[in-house]
C-alpha positions as CSV (number, residue, x, y, z in Angstrom):
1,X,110.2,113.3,129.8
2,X,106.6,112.5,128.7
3,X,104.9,110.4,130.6
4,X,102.2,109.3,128.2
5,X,103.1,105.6,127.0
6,X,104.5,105.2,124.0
7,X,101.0,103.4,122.3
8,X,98.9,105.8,123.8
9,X,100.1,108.1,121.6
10,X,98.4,107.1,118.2
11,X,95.1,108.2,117.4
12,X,92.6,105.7,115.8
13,X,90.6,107.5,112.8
14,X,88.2,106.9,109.9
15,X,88.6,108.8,107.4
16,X,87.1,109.3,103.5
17,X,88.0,110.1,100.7
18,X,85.4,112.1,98.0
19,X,85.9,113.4,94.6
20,X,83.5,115.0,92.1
21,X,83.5,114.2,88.8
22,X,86.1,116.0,87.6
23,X,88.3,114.5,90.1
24,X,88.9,117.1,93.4
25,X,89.3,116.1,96.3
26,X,87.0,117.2,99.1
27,X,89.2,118.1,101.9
28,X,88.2,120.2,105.1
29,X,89.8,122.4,107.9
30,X,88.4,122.1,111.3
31,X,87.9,125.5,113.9
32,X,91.3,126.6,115.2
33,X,93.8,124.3,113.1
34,X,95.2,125.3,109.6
35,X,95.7,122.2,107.6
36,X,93.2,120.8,105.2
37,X,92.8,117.3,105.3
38,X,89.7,114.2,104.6
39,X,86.5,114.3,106.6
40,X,86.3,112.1,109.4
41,X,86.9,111.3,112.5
42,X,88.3,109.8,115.7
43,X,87.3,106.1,116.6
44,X,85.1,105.5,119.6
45,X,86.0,102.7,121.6
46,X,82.5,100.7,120.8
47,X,82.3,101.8,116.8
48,X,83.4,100.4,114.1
49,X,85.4,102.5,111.4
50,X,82.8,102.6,109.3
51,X,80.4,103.9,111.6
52,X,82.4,106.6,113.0
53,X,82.7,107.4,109.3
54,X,78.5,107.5,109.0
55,X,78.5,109.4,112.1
56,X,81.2,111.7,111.3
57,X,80.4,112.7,107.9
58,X,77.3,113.5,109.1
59,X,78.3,115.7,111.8
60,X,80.7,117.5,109.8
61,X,79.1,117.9,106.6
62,X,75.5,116.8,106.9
63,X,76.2,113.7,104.6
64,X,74.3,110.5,104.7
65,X,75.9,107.8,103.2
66,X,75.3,104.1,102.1
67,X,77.9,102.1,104.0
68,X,77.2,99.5,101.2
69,X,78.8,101.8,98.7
70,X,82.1,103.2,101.3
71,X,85.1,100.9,99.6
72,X,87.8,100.4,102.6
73,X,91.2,101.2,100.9
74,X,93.2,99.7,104.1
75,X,95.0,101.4,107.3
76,X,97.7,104.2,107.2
77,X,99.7,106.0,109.1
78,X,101.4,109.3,109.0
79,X,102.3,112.1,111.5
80,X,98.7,114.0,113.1
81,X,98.3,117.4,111.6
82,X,97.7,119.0,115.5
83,X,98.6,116.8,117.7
84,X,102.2,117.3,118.2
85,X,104.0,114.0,119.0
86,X,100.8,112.0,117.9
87,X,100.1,109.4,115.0
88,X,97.1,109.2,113.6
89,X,95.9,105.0,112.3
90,X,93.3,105.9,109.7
91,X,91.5,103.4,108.3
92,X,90.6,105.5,104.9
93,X,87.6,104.7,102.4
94,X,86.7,105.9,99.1
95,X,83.0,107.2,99.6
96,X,80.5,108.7,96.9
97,X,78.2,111.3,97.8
98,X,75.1,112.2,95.9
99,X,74.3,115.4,97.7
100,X,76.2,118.5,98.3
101,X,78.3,118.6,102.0
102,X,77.9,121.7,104.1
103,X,80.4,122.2,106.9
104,X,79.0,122.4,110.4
105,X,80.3,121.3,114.1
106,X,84.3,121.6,114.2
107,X,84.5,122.0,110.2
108,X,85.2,125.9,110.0
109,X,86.5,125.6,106.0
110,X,86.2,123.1,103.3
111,X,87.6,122.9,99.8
112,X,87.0,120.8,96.8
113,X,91.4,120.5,95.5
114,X,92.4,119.7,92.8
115,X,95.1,117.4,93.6
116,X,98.0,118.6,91.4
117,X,97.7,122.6,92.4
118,X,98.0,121.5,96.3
119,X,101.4,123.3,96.3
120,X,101.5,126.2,98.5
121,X,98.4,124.3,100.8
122,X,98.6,123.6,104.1
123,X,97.6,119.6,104.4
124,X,97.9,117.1,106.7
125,X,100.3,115.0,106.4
126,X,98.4,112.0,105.4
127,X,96.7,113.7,103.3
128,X,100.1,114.8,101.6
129,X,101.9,112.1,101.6
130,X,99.6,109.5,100.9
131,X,95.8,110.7,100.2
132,X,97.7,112.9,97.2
133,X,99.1,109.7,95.9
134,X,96.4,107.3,96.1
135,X,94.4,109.9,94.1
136,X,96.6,109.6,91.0
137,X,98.7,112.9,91.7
């Protein structure tokens, strides 16, 4: 039996969502894991969501971004892509970027998808089953 209680089990994340233009989603993959999902983070115990998403997108990518301009979509949950018997609580926003993100830190692949050829990708499951969707897919 696992002794870990029951609500210890969810992991608290911000994460963003980023398209270009033509409407890809930026998605990344960090060091040792397989599935692709949004850049971002886990949620310190003193930050807001919004600044572990500053922090975080600037870790991962090199990104600075406007909070001003980050619209918060809301809080979802889904499965965690590699933590087994984990939820992740991700409060996701809609971010622009005006500069081009290079993967550093953890981030060991990322990938600008097109949302309707993600068949055959490894995702994350909020990124599958809800990212995908609120995207227009």
């Amino acid at each position: 039996m696992n002794s870990i209680p029951r609500e210890s089990r969810k992991i608290r994340i911000a994460a963003a969502i980023i398209a270009d233009a033509s409407g890809r989603l930026l998605l990344v993959r960090k060091r040792g894991t397989s599935a692709f999902m949004q850049p971002g983070g886990k949620i310190e115990a003193h930050e807001q969501p919004l600044d572990t998403l500053e922090r975080e997108l600037n870790e991962e990518l090199g990104l600075v971004i406007d909070p001003a301009t980050a619209s918060p979509l809301g809080l979802f949950s889904a499965q965690a892509a590699n933590e087994p018997d984990y939820t992740v609580e991700a409060e996701l926003f809609m971010v622009s970027i005006e500069s081009q993100p290079v993967p550093a830190a953890e981030i060991e692949e990322m990938i600008w998808l097109e949302p309707t050829a993600a068949n055959g990708l490894d995702l994350a499951p909020l990124t599958r089953d809800l990212v995908l969707r609120l995207s227009g897919r």
